[in-house]
C-alpha positions in Angstrom: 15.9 2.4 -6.7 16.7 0.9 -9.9 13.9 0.3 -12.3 10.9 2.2 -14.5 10.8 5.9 -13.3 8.4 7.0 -10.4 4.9 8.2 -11.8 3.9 11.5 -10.1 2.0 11.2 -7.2 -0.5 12.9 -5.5 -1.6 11.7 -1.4 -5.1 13.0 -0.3 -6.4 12.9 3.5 -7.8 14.1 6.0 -6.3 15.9 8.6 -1.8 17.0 8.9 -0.1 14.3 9.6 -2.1 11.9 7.7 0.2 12.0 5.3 3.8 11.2 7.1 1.6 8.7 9.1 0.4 6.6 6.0 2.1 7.5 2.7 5.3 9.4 4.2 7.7 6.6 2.9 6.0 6.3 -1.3 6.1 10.2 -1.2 9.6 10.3 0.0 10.3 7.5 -2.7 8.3 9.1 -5.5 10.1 12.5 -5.1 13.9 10.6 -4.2 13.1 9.3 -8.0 12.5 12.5 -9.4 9.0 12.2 -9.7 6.6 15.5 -9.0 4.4 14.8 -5.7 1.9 16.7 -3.5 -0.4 16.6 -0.9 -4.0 18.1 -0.3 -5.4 18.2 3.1 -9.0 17.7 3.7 -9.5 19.4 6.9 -8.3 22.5 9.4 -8.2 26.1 8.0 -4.9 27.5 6.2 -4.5 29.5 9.3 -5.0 27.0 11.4 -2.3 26.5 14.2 -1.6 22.4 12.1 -1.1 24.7 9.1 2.8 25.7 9.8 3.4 22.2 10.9 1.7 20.5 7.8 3.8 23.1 5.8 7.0 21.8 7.8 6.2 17.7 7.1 5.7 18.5 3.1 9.1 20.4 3.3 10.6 17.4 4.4 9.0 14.8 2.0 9.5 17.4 -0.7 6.5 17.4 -1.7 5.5 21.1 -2.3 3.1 23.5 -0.4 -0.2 22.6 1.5 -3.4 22.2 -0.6 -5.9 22.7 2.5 -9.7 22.3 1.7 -10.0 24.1 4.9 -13.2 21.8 6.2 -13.6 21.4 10.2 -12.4 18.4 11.4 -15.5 16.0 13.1 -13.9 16.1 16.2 -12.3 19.3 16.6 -13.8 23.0 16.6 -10.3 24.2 16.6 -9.7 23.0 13.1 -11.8 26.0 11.2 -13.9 27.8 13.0 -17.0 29.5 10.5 -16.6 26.9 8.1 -18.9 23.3 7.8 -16.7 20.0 9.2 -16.0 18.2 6.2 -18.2 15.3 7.2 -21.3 18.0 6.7 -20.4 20.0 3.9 -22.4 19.8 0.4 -20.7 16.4 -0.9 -21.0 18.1 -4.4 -18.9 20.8 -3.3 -16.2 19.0 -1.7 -15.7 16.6 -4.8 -15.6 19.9 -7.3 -13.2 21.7 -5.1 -10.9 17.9 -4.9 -11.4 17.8 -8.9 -9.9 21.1 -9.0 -6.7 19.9 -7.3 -6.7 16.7 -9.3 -6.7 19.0 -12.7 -4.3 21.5 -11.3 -1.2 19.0 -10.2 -2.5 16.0 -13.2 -1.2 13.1 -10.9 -0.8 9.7 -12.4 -1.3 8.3 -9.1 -3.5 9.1 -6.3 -3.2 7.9 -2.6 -5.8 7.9 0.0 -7.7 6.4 3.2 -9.3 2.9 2.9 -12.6 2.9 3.2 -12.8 1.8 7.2 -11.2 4.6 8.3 -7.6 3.5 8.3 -7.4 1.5 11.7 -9.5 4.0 13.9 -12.3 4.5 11.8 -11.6 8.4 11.9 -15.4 9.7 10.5 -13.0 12.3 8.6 -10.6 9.9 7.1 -14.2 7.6 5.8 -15.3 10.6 3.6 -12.1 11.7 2.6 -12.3 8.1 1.2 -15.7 8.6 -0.1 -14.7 12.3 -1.7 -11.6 10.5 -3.6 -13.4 7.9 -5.3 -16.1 10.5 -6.6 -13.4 12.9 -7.4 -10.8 10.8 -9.2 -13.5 9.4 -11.5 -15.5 12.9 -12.4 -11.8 14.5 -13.1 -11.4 12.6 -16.7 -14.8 13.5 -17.4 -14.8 16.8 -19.5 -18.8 17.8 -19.1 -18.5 17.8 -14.6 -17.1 20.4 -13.3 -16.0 22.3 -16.6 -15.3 25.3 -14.4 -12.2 23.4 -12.9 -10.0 23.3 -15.9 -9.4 20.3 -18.7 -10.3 16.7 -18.0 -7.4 14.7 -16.4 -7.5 11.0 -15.6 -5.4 9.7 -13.0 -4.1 6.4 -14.2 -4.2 4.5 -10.8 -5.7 4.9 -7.5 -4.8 3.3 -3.8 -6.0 3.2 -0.4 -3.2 3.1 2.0 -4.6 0.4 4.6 -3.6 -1.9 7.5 -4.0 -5.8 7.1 -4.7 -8.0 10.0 -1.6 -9.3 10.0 0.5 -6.4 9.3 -0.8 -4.4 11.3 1.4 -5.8 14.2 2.5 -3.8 16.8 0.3 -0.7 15.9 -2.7 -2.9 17.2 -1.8 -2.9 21.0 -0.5 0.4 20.8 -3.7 1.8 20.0 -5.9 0.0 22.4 -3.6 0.7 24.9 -4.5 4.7 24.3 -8.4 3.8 24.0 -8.6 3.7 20.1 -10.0 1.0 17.8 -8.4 -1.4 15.4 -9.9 -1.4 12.2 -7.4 -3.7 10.2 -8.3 -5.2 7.0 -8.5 -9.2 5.7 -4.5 -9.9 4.3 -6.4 -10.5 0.8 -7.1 -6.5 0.5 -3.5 -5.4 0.1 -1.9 -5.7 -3.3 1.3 -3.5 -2.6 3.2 -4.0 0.1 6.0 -1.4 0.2 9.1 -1.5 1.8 10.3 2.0 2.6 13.1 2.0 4.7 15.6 3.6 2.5 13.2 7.0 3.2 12.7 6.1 7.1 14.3 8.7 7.9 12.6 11.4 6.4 9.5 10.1 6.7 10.3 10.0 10.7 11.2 13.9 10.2 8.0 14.8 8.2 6.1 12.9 10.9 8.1 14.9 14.1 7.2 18.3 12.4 3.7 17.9 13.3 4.8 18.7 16.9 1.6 19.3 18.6 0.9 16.3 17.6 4.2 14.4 18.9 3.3 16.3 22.2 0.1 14.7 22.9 -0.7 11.3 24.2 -3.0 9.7 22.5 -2.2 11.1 18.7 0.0 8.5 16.6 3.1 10.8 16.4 3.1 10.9 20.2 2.5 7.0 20.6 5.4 6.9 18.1 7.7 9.3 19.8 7.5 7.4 22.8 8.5 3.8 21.6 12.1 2.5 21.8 13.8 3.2 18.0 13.7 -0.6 17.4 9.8 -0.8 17.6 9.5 2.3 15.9 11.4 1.2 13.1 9.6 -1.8 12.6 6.0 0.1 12.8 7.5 2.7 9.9 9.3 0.4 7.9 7.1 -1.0 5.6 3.1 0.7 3.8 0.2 -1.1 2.7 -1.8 -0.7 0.2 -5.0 -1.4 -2.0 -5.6 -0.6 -5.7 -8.8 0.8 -6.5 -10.1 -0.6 -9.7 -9.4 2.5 -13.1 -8.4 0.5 -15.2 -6.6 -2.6 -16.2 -4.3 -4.0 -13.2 -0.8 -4.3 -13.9 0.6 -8.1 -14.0 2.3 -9.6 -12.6 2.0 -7.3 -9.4 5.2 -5.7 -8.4 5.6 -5.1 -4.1 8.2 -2.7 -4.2 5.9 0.2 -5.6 3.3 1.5 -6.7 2.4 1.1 -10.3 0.0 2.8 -13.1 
């Protein structure tokens, strides 16, 4: 893509495959440019049995190694057994632990749920919400968490998100599997993001979470199902909100996203 080089970028959700779901084609763009990326993971254990498949999708968007928080997931036991689900641990705790990612990798952009839970309204994917907007602010500040390293400041933050009308065919899809629709008014997105010069690897990075692709209900296995042409038109394009920092950029630009 022609134009000002990629800031570095940094996606943070809830559970493996999150990631390739929602942000697979702007991580895949990000790193195509040359720009450092990475992913942290909210919930399921390092040893987890998503853990080598999580490992796999990253590979593929080149976007470095898991950072696993290692919280349970709300509605699995399976996810890390011993240790709190994420929607129960010490909020303080998470948001120090996230602010210790942020300082380590110093992303200039940082991608996340929206705050309804990205279409199903996934408990998980509402705090992991709730986590980054705590986090991304209490990084630049030098007096919280001083045991996490220097202050860094993100320069922009985004939910990725579904509108109304773009969510399209994904609505059916998931009522047809008994899951709700939580799509968002057309006036929330302010980058819309065509990605499907990195389709292809963001299809890969989203087959690697194969336990996932074998299930019925899961996204990646509603996906994997679908003729090519209507899967292709679900994965083609990202949505997005920016979460106020700073100063928007104007005029806005649709083909990325922008500090």
């Amino acid at each position: 893509m022609n134009g000002p080089s990629m800031p570095s970028l940094m996606g943070v959700f809830a559970h493996p495959d999150d990631e390739s779901l929602l942000a697979g084609g702007v991580l895949a763009q990000h790193r195509a440019a040359g720009a450092r990326t990475s992913v942290v993971t909210a919930t399921w254990a390092p040893g987890s049995r998503r853990a080598p498949e999580l490992a796999a999708a990253l590979h593929v968007l080149g976007a470095g190694p898991p950072r696993l928080l290692g919280y349970g997931d709300a509605r699995d036991p399976e996810a890390a057994p011993g240790r709190p689900r994420l929607v129960d641990a010490p909020l303080d705790e998470v948001v120090g632990r996230l602010v210790a990612e942020l300082r380590d990798f110093r992303p200039e952009v940082v991608v996340t749920h929206d705050e309804v839970g990205q279409l199903t309204g996934h408990p998980d994917h509402v705090r992991t919400h709730q986590v980054v907007l705590l986090a991304v602010k209490a990084s630049g500040h030098a007096h919280l968490y001083p045991e996490t390293g220097p202050p860094w400041r993100p320069a922009a933050l985004y939910a990725a998100t579904h509108s109304t009308s773009g969510a399209g065919l994904l609505g059916p899809l998931l009522e047809r599997v008994g899951k709700s629709v939580l799509a968002v008014d057309d006036a929330y997105v302010t980058a819309h993001v065509d990605v499907t010069p990195w389709i292809g690897v963001k299809w890969r990075a989203i087959l690697a979470h194969r336990g996932e692709v074998a299930r019925e209900r899961p996204l990646p296995g509603v996906l994997a199902r679908l003729p090519a042409a209507d899967r292709h038109r679900i994965l083609r394009s990202e949505q997005f909100t920016r979460i106020g920092l700073g100063p928007a950029p104007a005029p806005a630009v649709a083909d990325r996203l922008v500090v």
